[in-house]
C-alpha atoms as a printed R data frame, in Angstrom:
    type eleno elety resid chain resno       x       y       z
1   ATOM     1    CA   UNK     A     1 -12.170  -3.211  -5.862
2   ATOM     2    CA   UNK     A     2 -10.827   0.541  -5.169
3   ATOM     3    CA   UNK     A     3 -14.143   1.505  -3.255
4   ATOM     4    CA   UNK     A     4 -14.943   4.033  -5.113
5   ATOM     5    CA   UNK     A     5 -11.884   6.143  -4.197
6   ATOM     6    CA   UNK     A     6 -11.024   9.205  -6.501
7   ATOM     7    CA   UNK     A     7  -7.605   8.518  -5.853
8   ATOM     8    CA   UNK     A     8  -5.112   5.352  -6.533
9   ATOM     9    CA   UNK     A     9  -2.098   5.575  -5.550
10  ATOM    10    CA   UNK     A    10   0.928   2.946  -6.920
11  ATOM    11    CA   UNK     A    11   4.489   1.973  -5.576
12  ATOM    12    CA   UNK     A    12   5.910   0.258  -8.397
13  ATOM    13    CA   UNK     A    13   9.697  -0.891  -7.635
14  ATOM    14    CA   UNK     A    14  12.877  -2.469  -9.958
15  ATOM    15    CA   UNK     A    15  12.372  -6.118  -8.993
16  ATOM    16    CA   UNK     A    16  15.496  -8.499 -10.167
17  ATOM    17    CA   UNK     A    17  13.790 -11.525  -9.292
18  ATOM    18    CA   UNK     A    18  15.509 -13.054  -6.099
19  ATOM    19    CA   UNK     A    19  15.118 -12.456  -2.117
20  ATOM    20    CA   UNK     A    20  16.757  -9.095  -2.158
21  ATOM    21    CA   UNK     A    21  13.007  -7.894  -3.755
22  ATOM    22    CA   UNK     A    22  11.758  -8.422  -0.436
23  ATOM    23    CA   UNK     A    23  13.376  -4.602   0.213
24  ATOM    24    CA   UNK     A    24  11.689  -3.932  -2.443
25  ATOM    25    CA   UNK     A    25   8.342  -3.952  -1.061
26  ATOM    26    CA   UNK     A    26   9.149  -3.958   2.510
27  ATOM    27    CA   UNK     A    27  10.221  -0.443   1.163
28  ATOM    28    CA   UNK     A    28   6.759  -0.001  -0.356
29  ATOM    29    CA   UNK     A    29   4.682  -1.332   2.445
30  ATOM    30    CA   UNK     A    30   6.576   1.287   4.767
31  ATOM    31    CA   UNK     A    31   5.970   4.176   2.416
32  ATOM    32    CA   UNK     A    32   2.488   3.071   2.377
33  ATOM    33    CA   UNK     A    33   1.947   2.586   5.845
34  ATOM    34    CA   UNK     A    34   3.174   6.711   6.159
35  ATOM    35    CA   UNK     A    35   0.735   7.699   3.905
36  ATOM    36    CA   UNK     A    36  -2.089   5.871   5.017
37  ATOM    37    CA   UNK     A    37  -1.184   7.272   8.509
38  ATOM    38    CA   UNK     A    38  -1.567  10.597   6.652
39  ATOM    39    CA   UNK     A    39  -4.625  10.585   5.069
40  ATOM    40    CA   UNK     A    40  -6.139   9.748   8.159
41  ATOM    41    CA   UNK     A    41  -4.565  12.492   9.804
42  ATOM    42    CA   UNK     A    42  -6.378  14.771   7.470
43  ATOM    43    CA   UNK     A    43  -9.430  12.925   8.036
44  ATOM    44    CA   UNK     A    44  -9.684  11.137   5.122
45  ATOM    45    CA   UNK     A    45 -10.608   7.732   4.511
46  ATOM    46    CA   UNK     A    46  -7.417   4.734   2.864
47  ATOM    47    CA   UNK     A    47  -7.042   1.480   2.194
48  ATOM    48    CA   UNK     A    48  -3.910  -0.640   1.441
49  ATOM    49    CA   UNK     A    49  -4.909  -2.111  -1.998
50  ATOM    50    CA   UNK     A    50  -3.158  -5.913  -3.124
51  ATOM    51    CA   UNK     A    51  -5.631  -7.057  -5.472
52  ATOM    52    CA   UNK     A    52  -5.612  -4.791  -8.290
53  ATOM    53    CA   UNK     A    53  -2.571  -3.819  -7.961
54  ATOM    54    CA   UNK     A    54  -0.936  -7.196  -8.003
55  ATOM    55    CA   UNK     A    55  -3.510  -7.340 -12.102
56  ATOM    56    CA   UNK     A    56  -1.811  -4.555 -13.238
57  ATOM    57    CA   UNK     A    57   1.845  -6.167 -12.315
58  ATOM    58    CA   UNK     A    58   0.451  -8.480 -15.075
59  ATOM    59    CA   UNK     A    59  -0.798  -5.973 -17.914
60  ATOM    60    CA   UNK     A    60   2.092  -3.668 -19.650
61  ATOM    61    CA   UNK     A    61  -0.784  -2.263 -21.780
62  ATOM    62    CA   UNK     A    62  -2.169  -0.397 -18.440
63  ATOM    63    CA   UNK     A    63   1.240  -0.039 -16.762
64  ATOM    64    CA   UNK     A    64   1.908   1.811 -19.937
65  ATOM    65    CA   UNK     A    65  -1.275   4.008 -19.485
66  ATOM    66    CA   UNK     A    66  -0.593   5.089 -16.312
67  ATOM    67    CA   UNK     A    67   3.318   6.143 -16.991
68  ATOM    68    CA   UNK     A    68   4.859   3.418 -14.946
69  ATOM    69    CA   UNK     A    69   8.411   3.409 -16.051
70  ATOM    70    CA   UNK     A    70  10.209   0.537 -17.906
71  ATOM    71    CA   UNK     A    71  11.637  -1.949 -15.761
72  ATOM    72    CA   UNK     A    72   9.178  -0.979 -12.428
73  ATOM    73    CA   UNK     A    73   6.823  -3.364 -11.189
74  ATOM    74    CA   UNK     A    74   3.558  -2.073  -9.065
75  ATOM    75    CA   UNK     A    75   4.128  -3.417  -5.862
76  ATOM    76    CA   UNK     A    76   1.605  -1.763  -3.508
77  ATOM    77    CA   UNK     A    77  -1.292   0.466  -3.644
78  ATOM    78    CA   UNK     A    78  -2.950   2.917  -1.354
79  ATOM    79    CA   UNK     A    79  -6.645   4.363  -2.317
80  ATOM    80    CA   UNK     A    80  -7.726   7.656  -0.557
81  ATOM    81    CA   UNK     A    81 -10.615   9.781  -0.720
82  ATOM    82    CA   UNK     A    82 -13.287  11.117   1.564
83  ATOM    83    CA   UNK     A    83 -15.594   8.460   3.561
84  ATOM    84    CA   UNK     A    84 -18.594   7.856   5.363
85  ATOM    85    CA   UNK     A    85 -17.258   5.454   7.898
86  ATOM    86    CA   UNK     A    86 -15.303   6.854  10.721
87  ATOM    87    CA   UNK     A    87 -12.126   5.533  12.405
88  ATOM    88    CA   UNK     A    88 -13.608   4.455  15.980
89  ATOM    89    CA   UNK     A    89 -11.237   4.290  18.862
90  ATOM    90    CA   UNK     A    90 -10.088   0.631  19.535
91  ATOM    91    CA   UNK     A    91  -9.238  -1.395  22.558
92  ATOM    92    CA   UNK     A    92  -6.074  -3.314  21.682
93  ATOM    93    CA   UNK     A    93  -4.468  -5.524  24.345
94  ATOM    94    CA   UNK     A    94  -0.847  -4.732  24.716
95  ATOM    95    CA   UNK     A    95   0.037  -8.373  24.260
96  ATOM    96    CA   UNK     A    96  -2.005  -8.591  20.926
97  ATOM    97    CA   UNK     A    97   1.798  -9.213  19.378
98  ATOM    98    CA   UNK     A    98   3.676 -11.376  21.113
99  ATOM    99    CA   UNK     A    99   7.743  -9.674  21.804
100 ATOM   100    CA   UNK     A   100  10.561 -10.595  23.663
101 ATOM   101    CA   UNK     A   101  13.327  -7.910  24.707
102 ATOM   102    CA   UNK     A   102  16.561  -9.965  24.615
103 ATOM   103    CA   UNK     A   103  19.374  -8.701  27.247
């Protein structure tokens, strides 16, 4: 699940439970993105992590463990570590995401 990574790390966020918590982890996701961005600067190998992070949201007994404060809720995850596989250059068509420029 973490790829073997020696190295986990967890955005965990106040939540209260209506739409503003979308900040919440658009905030994460964006903090995430910059580090993943720098561990591959450094030639190092990441990976956004959902899946176990979104199992220890569930379990205070491990949120406990690993010193997440009262009241945060892990949001988003980022594993990092050396790796075998190496980032290739890609081709990506400029219109791969569709945008409109409005006058």
């Amino acid at each position: 699940m973490l790829y073997g990574a020696p190295m986990l790390i967890v955005l965990a966020t106040k939540l209260k439970g209506d739409a503003s918590d979308n900040s919440g982890y658009s905030n994460a996701a964006t903090v995430i993105e910059n580090l993943n961005l720098a561990a591959v600067e450094l030639g190092l190998g990441a990976c956004h992590i959902w899946g176990a992070i979104a199992a220890l949201a569930e379990d205070d007994a491990l949120k406990q463990a690993l010193k997440i404060p009262e009241g945060f809720t892990p949001v988003g995850g980022l594993v990092v570590g050396d790796s075998a596989d190496a980032y290739t250059k890609r081709d990506i068509p400029d219109n791969r995401i569709a945008t409109e420029i409005l006058d």
